[in-house]
Biotite code that builds the C-alpha atoms (Angstrom):
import biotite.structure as struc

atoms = struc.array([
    struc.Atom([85.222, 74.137, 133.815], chain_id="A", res_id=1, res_name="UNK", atom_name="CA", element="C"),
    struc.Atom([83.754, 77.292, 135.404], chain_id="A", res_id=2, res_name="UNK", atom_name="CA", element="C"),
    struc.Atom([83.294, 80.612, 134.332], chain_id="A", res_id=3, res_name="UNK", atom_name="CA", element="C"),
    struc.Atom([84.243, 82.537, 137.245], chain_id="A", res_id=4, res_name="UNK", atom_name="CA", element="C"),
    struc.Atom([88.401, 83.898, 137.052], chain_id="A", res_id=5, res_name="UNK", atom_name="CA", element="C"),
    struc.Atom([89.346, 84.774, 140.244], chain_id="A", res_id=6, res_name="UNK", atom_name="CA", element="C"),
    struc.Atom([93.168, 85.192, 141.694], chain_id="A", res_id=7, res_name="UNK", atom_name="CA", element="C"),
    struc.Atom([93.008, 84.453, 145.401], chain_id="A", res_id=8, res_name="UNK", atom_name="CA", element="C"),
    struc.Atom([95.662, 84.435, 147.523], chain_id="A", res_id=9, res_name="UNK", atom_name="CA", element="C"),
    struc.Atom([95.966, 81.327, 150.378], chain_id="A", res_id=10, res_name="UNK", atom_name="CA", element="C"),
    struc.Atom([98.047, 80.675, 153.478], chain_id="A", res_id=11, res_name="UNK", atom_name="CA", element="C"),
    struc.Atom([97.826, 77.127, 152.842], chain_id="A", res_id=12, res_name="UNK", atom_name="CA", element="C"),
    struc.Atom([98.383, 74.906, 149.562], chain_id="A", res_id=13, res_name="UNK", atom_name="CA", element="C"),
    struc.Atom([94.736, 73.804, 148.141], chain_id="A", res_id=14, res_name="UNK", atom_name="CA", element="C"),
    struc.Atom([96.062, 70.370, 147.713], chain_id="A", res_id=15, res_name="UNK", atom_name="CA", element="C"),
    struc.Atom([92.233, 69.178, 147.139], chain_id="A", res_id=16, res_name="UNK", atom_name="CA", element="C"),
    struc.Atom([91.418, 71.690, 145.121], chain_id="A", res_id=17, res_name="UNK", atom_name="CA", element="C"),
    struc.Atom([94.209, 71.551, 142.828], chain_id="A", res_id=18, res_name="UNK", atom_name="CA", element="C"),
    struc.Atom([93.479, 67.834, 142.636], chain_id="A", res_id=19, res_name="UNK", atom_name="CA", element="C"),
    struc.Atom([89.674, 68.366, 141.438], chain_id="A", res_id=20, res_name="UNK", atom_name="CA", element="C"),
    struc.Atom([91.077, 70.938, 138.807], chain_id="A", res_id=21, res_name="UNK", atom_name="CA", element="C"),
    struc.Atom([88.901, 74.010, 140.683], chain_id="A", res_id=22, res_name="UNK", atom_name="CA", element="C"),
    struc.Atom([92.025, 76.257, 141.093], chain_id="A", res_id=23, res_name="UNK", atom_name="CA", element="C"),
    struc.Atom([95.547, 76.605, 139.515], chain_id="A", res_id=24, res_name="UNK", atom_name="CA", element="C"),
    struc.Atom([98.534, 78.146, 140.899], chain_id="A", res_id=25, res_name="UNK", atom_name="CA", element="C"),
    struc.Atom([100.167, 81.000, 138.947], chain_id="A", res_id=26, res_name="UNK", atom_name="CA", element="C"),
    struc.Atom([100.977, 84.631, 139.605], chain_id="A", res_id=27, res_name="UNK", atom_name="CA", element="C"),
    struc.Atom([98.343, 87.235, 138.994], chain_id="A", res_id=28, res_name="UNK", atom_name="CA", element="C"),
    struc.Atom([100.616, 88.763, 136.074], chain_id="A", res_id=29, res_name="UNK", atom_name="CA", element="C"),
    struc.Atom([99.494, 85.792, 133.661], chain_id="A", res_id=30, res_name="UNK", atom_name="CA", element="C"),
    struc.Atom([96.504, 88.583, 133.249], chain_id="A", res_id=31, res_name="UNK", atom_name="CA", element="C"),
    struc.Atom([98.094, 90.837, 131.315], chain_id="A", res_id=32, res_name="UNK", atom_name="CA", element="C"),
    struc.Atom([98.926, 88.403, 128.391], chain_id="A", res_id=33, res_name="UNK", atom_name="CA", element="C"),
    struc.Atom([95.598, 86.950, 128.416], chain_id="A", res_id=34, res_name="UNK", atom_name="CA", element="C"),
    struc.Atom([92.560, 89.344, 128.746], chain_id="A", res_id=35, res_name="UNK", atom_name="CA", element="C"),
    struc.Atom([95.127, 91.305, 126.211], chain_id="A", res_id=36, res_name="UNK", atom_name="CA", element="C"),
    struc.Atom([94.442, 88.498, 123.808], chain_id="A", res_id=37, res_name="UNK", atom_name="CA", element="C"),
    struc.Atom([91.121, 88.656, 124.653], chain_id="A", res_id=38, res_name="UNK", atom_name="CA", element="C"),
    struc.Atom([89.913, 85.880, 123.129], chain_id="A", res_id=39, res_name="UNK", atom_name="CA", element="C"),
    struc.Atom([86.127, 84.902, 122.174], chain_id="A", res_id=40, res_name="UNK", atom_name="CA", element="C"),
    struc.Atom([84.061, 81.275, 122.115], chain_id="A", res_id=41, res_name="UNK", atom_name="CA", element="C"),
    struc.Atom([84.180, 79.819, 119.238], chain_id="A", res_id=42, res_name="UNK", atom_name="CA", element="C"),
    struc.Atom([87.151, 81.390, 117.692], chain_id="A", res_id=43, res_name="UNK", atom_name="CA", element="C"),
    struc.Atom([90.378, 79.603, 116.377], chain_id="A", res_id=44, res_name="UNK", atom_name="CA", element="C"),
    struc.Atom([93.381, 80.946, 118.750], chain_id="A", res_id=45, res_name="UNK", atom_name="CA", element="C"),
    struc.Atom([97.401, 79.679, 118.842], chain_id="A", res_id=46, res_name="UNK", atom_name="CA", element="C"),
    struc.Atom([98.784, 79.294, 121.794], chain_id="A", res_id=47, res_name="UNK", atom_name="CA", element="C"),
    struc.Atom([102.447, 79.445, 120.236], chain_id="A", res_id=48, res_name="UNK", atom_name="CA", element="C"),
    struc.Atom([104.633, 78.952, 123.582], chain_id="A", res_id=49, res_name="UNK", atom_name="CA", element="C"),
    struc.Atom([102.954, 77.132, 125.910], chain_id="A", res_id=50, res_name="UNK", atom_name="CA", element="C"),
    struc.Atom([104.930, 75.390, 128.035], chain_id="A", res_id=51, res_name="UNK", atom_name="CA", element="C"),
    struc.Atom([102.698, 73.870, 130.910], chain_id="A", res_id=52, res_name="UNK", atom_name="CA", element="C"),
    struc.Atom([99.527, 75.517, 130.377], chain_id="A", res_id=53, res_name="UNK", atom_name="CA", element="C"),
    struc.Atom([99.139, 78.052, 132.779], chain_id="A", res_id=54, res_name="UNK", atom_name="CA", element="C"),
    struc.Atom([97.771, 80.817, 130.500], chain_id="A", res_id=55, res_name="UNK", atom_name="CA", element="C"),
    struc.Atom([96.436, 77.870, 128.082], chain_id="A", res_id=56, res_name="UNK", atom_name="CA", element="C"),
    struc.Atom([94.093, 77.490, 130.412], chain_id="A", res_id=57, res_name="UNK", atom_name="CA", element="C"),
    struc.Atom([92.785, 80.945, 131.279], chain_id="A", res_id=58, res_name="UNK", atom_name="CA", element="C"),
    struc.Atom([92.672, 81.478, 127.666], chain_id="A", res_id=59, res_name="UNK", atom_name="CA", element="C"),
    struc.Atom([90.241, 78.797, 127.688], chain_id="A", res_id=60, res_name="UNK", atom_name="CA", element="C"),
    struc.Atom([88.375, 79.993, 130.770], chain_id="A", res_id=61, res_name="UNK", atom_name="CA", element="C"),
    struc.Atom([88.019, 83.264, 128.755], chain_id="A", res_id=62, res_name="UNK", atom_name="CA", element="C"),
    struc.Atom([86.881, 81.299, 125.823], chain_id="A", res_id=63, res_name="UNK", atom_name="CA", element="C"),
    struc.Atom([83.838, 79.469, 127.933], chain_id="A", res_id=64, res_name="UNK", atom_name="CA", element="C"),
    struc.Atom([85.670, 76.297, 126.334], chain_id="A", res_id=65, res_name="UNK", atom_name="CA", element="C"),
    struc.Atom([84.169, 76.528, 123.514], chain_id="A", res_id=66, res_name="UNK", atom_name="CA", element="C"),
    struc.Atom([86.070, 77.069, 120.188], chain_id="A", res_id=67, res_name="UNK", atom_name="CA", element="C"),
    struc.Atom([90.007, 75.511, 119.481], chain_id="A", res_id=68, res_name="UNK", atom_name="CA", element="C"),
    struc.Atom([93.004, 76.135, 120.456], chain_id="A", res_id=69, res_name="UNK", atom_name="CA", element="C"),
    struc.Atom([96.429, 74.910, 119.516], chain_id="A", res_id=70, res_name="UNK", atom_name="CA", element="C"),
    struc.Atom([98.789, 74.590, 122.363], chain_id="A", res_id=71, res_name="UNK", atom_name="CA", element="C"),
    struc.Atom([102.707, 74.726, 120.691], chain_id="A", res_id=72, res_name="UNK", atom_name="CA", element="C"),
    struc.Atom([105.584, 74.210, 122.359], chain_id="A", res_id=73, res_name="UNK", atom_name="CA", element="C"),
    struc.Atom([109.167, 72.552, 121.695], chain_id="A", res_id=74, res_name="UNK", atom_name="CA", element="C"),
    struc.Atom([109.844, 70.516, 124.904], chain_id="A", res_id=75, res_name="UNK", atom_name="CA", element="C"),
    struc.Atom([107.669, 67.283, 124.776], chain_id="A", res_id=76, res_name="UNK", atom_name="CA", element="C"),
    struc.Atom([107.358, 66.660, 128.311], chain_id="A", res_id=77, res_name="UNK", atom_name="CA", element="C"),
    struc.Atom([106.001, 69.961, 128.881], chain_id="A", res_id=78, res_name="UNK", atom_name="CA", element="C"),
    struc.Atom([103.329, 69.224, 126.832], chain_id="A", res_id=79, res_name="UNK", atom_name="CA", element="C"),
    struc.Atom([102.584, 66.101, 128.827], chain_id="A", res_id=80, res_name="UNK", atom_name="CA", element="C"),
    struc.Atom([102.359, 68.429, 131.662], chain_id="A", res_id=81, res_name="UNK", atom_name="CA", element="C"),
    struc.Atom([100.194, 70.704, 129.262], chain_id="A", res_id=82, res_name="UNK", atom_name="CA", element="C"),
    struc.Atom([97.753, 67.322, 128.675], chain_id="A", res_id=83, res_name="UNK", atom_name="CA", element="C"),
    struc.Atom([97.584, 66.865, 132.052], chain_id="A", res_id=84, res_name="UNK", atom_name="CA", element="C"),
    struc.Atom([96.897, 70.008, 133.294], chain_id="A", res_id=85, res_name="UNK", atom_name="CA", element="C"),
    struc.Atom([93.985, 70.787, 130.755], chain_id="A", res_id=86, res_name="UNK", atom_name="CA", element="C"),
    struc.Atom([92.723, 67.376, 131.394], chain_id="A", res_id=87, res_name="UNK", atom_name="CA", element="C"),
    struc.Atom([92.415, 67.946, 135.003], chain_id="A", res_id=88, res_name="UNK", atom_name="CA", element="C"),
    struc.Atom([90.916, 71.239, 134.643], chain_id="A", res_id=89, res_name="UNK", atom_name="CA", element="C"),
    struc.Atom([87.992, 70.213, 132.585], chain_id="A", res_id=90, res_name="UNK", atom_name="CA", element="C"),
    struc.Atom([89.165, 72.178, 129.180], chain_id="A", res_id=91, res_name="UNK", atom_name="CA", element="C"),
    struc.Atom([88.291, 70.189, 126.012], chain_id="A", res_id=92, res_name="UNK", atom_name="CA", element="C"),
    struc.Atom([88.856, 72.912, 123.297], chain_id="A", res_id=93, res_name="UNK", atom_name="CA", element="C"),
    struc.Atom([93.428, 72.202, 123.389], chain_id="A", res_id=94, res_name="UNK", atom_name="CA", element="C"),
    struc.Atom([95.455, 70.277, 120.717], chain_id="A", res_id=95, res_name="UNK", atom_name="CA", element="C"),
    struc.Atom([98.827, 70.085, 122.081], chain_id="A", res_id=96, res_name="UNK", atom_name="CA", element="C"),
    struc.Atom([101.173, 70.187, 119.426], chain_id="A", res_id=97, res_name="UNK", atom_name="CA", element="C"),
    struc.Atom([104.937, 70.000, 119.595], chain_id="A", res_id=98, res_name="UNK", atom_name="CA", element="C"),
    struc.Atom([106.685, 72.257, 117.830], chain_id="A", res_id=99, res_name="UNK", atom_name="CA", element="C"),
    struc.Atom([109.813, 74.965, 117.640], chain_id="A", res_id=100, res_name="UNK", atom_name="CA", element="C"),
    struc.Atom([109.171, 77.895, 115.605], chain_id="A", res_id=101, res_name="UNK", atom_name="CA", element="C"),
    struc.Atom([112.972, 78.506, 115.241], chain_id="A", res_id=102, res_name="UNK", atom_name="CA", element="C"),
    struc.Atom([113.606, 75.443, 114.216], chain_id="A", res_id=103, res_name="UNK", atom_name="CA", element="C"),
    struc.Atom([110.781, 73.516, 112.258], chain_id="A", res_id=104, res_name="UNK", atom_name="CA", element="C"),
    struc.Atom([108.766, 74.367, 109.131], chain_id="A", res_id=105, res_name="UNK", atom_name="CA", element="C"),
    struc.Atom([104.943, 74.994, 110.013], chain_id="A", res_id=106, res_name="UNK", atom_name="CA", element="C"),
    struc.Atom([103.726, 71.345, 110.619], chain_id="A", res_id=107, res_name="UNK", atom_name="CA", element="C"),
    struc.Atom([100.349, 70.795, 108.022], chain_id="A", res_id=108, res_name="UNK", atom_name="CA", element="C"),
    struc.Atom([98.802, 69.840, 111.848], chain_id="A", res_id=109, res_name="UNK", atom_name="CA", element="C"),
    struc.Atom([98.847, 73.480, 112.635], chain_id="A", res_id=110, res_name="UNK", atom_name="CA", element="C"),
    struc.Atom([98.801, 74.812, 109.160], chain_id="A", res_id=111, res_name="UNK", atom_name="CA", element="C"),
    struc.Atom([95.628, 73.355, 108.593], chain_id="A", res_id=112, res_name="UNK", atom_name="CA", element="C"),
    struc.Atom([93.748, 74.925, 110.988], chain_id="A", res_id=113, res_name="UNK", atom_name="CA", element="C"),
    struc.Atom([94.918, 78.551, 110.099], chain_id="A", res_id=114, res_name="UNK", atom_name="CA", element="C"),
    struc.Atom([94.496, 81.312, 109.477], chain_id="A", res_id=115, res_name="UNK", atom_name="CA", element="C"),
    struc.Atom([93.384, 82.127, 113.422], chain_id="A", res_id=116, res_name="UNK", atom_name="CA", element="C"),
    struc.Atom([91.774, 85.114, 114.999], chain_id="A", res_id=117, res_name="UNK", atom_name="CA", element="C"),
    struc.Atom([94.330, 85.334, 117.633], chain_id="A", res_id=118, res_name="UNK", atom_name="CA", element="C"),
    struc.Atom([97.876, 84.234, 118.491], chain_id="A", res_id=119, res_name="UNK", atom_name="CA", element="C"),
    struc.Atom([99.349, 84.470, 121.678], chain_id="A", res_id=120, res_name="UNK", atom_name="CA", element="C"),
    struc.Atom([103.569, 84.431, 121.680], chain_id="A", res_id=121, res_name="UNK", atom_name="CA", element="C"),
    struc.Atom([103.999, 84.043, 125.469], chain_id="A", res_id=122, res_name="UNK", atom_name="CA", element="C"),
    struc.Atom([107.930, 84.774, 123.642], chain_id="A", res_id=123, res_name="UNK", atom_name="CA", element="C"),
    struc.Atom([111.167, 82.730, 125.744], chain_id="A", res_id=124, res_name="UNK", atom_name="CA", element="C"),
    struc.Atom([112.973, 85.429, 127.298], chain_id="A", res_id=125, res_name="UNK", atom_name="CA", element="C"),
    struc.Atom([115.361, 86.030, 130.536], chain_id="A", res_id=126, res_name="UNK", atom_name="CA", element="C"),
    struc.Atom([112.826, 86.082, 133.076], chain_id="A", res_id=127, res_name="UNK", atom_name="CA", element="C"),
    struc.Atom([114.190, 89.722, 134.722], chain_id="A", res_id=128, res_name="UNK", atom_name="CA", element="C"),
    struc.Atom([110.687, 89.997, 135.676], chain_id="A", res_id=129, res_name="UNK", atom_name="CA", element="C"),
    struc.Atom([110.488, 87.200, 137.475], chain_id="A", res_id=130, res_name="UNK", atom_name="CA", element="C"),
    struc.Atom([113.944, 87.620, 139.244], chain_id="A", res_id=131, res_name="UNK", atom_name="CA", element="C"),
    struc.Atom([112.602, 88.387, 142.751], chain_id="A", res_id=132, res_name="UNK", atom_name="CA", element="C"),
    struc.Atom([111.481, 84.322, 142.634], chain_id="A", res_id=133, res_name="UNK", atom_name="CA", element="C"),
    struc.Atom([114.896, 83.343, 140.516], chain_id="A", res_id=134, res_name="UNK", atom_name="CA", element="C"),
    struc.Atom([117.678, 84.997, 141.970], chain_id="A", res_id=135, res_name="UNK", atom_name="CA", element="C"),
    struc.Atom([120.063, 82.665, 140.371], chain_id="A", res_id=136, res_name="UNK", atom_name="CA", element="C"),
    struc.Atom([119.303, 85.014, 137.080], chain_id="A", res_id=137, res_name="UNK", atom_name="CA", element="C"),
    struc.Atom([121.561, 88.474, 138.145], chain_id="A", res_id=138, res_name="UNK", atom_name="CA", element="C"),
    struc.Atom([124.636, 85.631, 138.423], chain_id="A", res_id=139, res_name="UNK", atom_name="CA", element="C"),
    struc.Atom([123.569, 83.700, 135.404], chain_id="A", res_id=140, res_name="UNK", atom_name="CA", element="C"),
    struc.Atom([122.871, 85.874, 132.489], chain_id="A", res_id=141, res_name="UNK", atom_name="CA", element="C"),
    struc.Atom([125.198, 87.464, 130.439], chain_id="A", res_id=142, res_name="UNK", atom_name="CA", element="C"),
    struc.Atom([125.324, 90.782, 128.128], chain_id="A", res_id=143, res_name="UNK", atom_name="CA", element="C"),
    struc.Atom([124.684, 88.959, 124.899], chain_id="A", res_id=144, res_name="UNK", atom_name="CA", element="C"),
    struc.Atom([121.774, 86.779, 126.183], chain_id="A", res_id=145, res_name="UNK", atom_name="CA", element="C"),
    struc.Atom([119.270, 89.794, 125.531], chain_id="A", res_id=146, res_name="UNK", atom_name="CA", element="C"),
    struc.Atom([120.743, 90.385, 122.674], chain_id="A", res_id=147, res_name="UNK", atom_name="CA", element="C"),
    struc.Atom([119.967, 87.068, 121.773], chain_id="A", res_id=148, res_name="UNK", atom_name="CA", element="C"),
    struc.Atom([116.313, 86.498, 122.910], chain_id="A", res_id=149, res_name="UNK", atom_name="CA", element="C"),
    struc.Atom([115.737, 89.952, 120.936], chain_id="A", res_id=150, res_name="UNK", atom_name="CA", element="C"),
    struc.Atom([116.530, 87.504, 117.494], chain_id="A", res_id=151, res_name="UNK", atom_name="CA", element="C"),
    struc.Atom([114.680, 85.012, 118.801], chain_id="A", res_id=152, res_name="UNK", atom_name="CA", element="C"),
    struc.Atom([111.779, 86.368, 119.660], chain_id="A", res_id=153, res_name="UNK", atom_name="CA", element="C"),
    struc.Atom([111.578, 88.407, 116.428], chain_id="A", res_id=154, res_name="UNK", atom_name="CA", element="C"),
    struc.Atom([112.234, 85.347, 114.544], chain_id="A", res_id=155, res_name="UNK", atom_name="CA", element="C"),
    struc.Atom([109.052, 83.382, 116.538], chain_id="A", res_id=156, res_name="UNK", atom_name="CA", element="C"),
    struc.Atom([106.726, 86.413, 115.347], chain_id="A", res_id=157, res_name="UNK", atom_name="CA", element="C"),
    struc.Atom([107.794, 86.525, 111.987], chain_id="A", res_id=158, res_name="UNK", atom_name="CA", element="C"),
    struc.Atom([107.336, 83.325, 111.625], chain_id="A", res_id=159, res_name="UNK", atom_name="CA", element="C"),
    struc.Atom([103.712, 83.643, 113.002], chain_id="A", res_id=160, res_name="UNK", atom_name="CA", element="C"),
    struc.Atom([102.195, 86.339, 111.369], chain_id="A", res_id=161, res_name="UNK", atom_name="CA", element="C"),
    struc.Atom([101.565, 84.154, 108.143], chain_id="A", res_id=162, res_name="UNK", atom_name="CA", element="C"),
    struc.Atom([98.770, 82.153, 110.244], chain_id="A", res_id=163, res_name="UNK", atom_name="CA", element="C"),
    struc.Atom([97.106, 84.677, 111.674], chain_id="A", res_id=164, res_name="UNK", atom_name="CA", element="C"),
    struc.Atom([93.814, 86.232, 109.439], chain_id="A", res_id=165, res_name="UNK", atom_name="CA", element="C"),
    struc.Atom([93.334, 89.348, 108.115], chain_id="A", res_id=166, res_name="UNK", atom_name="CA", element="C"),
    struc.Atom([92.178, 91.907, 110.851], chain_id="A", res_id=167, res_name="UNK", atom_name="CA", element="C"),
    struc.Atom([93.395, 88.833, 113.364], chain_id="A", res_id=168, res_name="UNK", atom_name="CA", element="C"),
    struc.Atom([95.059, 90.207, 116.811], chain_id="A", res_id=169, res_name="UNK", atom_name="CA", element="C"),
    struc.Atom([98.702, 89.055, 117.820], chain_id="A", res_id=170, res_name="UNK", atom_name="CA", element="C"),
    struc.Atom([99.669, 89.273, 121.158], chain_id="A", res_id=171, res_name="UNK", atom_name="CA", element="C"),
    struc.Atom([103.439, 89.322, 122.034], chain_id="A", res_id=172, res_name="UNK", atom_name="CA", element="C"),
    struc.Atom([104.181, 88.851, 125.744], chain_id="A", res_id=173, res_name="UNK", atom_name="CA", element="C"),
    struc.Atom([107.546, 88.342, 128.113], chain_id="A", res_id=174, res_name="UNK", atom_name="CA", element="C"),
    struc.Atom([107.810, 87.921, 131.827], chain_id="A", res_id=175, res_name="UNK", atom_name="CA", element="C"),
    struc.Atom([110.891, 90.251, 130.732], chain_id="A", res_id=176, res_name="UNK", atom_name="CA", element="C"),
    struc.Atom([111.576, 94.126, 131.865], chain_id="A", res_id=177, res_name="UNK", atom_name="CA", element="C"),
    struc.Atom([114.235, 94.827, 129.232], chain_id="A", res_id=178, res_name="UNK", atom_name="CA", element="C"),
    struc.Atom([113.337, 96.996, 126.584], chain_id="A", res_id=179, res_name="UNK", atom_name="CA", element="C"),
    struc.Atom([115.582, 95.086, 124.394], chain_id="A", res_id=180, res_name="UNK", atom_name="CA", element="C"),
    struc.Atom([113.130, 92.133, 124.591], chain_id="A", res_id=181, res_name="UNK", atom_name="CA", element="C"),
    struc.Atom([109.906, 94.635, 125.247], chain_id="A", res_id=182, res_name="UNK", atom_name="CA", element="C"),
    struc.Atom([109.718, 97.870, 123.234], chain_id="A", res_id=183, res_name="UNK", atom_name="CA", element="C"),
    struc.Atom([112.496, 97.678, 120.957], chain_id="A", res_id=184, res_name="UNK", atom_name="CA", element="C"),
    struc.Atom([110.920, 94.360, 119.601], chain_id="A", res_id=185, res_name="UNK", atom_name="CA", element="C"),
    struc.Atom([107.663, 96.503, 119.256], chain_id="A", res_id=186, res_name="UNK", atom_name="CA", element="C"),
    struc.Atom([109.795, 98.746, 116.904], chain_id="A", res_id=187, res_name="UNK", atom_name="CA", element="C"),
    struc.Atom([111.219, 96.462, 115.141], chain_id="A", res_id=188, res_name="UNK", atom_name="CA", element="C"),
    struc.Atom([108.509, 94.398, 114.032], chain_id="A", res_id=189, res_name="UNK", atom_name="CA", element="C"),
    struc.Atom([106.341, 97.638, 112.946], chain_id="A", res_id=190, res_name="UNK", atom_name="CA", element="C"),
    struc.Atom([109.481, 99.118, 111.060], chain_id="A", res_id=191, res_name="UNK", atom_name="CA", element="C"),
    struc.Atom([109.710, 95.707, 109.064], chain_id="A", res_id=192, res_name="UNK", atom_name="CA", element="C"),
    struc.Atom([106.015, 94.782, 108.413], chain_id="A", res_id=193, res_name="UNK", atom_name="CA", element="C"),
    struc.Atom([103.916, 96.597, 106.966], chain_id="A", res_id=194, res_name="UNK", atom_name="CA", element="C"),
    struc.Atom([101.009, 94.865, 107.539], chain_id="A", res_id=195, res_name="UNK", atom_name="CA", element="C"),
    struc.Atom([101.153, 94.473, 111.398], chain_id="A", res_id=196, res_name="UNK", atom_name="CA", element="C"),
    struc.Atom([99.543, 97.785, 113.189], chain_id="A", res_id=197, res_name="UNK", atom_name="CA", element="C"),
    struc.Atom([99.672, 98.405, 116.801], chain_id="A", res_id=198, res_name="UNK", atom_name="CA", element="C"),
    struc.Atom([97.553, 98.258, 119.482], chain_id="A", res_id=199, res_name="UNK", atom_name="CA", element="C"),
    struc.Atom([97.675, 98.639, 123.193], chain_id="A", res_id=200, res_name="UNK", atom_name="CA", element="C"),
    struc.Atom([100.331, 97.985, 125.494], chain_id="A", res_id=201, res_name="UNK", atom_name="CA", element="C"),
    struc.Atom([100.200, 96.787, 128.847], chain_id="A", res_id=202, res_name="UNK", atom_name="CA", element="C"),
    struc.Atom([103.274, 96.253, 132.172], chain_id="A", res_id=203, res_name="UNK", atom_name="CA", element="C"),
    struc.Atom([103.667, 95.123, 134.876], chain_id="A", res_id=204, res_name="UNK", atom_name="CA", element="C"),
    struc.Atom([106.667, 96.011, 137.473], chain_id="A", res_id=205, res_name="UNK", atom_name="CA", element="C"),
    struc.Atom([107.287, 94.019, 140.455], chain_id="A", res_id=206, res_name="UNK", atom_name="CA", element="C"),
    struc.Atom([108.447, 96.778, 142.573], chain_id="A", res_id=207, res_name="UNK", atom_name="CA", element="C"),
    struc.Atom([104.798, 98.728, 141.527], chain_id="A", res_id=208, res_name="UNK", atom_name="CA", element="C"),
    struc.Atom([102.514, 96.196, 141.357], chain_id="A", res_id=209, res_name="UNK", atom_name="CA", element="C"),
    struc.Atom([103.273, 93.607, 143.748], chain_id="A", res_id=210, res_name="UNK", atom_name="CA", element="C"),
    struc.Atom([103.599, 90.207, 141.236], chain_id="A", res_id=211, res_name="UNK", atom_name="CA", element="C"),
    struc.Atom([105.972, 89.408, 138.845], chain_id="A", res_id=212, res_name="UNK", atom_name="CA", element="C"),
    struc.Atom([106.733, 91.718, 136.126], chain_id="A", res_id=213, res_name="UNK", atom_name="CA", element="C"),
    struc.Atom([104.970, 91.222, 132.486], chain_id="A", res_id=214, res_name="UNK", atom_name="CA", element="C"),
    struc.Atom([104.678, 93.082, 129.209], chain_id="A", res_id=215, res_name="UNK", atom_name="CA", element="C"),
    struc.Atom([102.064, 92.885, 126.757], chain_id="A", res_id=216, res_name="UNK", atom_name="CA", element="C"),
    struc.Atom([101.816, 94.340, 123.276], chain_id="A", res_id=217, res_name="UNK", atom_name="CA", element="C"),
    struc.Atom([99.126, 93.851, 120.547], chain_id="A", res_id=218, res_name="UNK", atom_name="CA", element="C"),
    struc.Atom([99.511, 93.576, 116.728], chain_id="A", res_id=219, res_name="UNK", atom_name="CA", element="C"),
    struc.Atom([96.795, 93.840, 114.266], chain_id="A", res_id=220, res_name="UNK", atom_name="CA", element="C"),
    struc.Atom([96.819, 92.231, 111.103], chain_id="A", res_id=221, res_name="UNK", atom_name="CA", element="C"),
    struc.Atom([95.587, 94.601, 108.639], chain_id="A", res_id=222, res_name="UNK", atom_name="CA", element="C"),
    struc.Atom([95.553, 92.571, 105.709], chain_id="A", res_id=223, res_name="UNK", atom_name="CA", element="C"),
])
């Protein structure tokens, strides 16, 4: 796996490339989430939604794959896809793990390994920022959908903060632009725990930056 993280843009698919494992495709916005995170060799980190690997991955980069990390996610053939992807990248530091934190008690396989110095909740959420790419989403989603990804993504992080040690950084990120499922989750979560403190705060807006739209907000443990 190599050291280097570059985003590089290409008029052509790297089909080759890909194949070898020396590049992935993703938008430049899966940044934001991860250098936010900033996670460290060695260190214990959840990855607590993480679909097909994409920031997995980069987390792992980051990492110099050395250390663990546990890979979560509900949907078991995304975590094939996860396997896969790691495998053919060259990380060996993942433990896919299927599970839904709305659902499911903490599995001992994941409880075991805690508490961790960072957790990543790449949260589900309606995509707005992403909408340039998905236009079926302006006909698709509905008033009380945000209002429902607010519950579930405070439920998710509620549900986390348990595993993560003392002085431990949480990092809650959305490919979202609503402040239903950005800041007011911020608020929420400080009004209602008082051992989470906040830390930095990062966006991205499509029509600004140029990629797809991302928010990133960090929580310190403080005891």
């Amino acid at each position: 796996m190599r050291d280097n993280s570059e985003f590089v843009e290409f008029e052509e698919l790297p089909r080759s490339a890909l194949r070898r494992g020396h590049c992935y495709i993703q938008d430049p916005s899966t940044v934001v989430a991860c250098q936010t995170l900033d996670p460290k060799p060695a260190e214990k980190v959840l990855d607590a939604c993480a679909a097909t690997g994409g920031k997995t991955g980069y987390i792992a980069q980051l990492m110099k794959n050395r250390g663990t990390i546990v890979a979560c996610d509900r949907d078991p053939e995304r975590l094939q896809i996860l396997t896969g992807n790691m495998a053919r990248l060259g990380v060996r530091i993942v433990r896919p793990v299927r599970h839904d934190w709305t659902r499911d008690h903490v599995l001992s396989e994941i409880a075991s390994m805690a508490p961790f110095d960072r957790i990543l909740v790449d949260a589900p959420c309606t995509n707005t920022g992403v909408m340039r790419r998905r236009v079926d989403l302006k006909w698709r989603l509905q008033p009380e959908d945000f209002r429902r990804m607010q519950r579930q993504q405070t439920q998710i992080i509620r549900g986390l903060i348990p595993l993560l040690k003392p002085k431990g950084l949480l990092v809650y990120s959305t490919c979202s632009l609503e402040p239903e499922e950005n800041q007011q989750i911020v608020q929420r979560l400080l009004g209602r725990s008082s051992i989470l403190r906040p830390g930095e705060e990062k966006y991205l807006l499509p029509f600004r930056d140029g990629f797809d739209g991302a928010f990133a907000a960090q929580f310190v443990r403080s005891e």
